[in-house]
LOZAKOL-67142 format. One record per residue: residue in three letters; y, z, x of N, C-alpha, C, CB in turn. Coordinates in steps of 0.2 Angstrom, whole numbers, plus 5000, padded with zeros to 4 digits. Glycine has a CB too. Layout:
N
ALAYZXYZXYZXYZX;...
//
This chain:
157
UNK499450005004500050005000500650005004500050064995;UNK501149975002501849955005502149995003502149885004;UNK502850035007503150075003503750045004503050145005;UNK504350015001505050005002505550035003505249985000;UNK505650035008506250085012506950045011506050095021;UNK507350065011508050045011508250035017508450085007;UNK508749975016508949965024509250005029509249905025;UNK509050035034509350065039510050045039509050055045;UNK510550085037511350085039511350135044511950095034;UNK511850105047512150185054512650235047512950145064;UNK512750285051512850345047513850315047512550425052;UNK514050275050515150265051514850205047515750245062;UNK514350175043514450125039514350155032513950085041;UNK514150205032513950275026514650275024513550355029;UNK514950305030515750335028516050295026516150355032;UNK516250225031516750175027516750155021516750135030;UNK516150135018515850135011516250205005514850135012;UNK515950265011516350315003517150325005515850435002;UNK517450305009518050305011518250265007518250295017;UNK518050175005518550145002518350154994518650075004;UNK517750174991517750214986518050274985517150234985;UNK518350314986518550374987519250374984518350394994;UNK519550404980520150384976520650474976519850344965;UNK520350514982520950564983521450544984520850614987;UNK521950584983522650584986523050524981522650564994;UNK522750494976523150434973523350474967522750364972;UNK523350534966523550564958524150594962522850624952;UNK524450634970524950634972525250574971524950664977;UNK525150524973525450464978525850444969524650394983;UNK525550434965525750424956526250474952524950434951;UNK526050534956526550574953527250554957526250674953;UNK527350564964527950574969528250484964527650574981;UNK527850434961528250374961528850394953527450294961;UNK528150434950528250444944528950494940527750474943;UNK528850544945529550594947530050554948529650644953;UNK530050524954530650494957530850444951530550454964;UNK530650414946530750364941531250394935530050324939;UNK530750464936530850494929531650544931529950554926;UNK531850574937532350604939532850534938532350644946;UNK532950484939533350434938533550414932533150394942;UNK532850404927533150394921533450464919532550374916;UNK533450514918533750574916534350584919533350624916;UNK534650584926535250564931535650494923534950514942;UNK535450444923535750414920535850434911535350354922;UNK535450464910535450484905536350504903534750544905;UNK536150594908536650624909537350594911536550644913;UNK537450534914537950504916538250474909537850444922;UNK537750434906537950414901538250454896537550394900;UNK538050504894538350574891538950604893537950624892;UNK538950594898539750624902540250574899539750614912;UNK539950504901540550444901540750444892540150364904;UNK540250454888540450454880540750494880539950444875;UNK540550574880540950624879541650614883540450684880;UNK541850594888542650584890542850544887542850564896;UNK542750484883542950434881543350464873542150384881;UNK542750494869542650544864543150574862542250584864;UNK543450624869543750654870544650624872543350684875;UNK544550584875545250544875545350514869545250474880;UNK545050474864545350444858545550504854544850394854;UNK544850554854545250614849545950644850544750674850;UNK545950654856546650654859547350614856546550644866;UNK547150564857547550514854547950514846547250464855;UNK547350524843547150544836547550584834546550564835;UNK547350634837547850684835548750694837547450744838;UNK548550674842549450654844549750614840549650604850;UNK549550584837549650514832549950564825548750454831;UNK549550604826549550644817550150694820548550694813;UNK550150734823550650774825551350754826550450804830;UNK551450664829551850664829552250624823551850654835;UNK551750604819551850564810552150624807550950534805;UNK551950704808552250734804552750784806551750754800;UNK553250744811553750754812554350734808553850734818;UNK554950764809555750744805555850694809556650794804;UNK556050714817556450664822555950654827557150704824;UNK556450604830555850544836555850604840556450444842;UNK556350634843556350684849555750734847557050724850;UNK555750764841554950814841554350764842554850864832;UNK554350704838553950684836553550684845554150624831;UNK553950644848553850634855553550694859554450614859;UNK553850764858553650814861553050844859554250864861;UNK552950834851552350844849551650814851552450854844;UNK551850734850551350704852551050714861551650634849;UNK551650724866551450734873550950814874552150724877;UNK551450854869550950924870550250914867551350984866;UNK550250884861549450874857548850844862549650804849;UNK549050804866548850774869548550824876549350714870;UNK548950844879548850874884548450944883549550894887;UNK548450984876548051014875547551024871548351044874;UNK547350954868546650924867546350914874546550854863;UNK546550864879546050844885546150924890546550764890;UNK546350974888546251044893545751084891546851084895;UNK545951064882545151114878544551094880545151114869;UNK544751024881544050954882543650984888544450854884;UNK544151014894543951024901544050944906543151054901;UNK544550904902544750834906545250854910544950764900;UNK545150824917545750834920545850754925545650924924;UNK546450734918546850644919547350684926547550594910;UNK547150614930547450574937547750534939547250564941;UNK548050514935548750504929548350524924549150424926;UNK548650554918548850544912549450504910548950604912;UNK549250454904550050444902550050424895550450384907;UNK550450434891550450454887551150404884550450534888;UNK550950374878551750284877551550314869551650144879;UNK551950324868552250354859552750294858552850464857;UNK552450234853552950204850553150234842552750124851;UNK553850214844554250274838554750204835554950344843;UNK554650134835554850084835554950074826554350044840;UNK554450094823554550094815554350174812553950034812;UNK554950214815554750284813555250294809554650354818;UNK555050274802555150274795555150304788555050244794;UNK555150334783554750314778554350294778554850284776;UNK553650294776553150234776553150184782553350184769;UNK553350214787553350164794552450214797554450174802;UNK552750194804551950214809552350224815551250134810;UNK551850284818551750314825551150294827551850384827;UNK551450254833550750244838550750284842550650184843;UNK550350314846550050344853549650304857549550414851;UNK549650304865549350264867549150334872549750194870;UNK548450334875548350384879547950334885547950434875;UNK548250344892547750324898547650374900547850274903;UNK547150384902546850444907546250424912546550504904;UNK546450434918546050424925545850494926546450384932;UNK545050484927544950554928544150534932544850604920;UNK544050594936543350604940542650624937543550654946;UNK542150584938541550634933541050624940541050574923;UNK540550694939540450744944539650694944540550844942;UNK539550674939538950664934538650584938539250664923;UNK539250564938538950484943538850494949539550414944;UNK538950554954538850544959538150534960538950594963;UNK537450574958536950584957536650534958536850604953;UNK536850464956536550404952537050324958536750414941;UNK537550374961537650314965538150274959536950274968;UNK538550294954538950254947539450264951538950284939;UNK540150234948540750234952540950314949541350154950;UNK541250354951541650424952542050404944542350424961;UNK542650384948543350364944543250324940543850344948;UNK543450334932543350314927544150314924542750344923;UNK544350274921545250254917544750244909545750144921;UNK545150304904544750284897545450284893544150354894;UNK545350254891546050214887545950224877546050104890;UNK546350244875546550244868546950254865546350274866;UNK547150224856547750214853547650204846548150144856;UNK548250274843547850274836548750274835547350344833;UNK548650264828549250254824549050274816549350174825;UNK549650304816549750354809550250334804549950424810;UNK550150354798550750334794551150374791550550294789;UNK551650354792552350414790552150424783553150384790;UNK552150494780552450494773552950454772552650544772;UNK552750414763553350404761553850424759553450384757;UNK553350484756554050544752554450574756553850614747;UNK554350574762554650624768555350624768554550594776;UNK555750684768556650684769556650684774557050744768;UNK557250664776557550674782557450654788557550734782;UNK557150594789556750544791557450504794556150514785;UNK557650494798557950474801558150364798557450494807;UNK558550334796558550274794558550224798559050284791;UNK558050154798558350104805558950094806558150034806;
//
């Protein structure tokens, strides 16, 4: 009787065989690719969130200037109120504009006329560094309100 033996391999041909079978260290190698993917989507996440919320923050600003200075008598409050409304929305906000500027057109402040507010603000967000996004962002807004009709004392063109 014959008995069948299997073919003699040397023993570093044994190894090489369970070496390239062998699948350790690839569930680190998957996680390190996986983190790094997943901290960058969420960096951006964040950035994004920053950038809306300033944005949010500037028009509201405007907005409200716009209304504070509609329910003035005269150009001169209207103006003072609209620059203070402004400055203390974006400091409650925690925005801090590099310029600020701030164009109240008072051009049809009437009766039943309109105040515009124009708000630019250059400001720095901490939140792009992380991601390599540009720093400095300029967020620009402009609201416009309507004078009461019935308003006394309202100044005449």
């Amino acid at each position: 009787m014959t008995t069948h033996r299997a073919p003699h391999r040397p023993k570093a041909h044994r190894r090489r065989l369970r070496c390239v079978d062998d699948d350790r260290g690839s569930i680190a190698a998957e996680a390190a690719v996986a983190t790094t993917a997943l901290v960058v989507l969420m960096s951006l996440v964040v950035y994004a969130g920053h950038t809306a919320e300033a944005d949010g923050n500037v028009r509201r600003a405007a907005s409200e200037a716009a209304r504070a200075a509609s329910l003035r008598q005269h150009p001169d409050a209207a103006t003072a109120a609209a620059e203070q409304t402004v400055a203390t929305n974006l400091a409650a906000a925690g925005i801090a504009c590099d310029p600020l500027t701030v164009d109240i057109d008072l051009t049809n402040f009437t009766a039943g006329g309109t105040v515009a507010v124009e708000v630019t603000c250059a400001t720095t967000l901490d939140a792009a560094s992380t991601i390599g996004a540009p720093r400095h962002q300029t967020y620009h807004a402009r609201s416009v309100e309507v004078i009461d009709t019935y308003r006394s004392e309202l100044p005449t063109p």
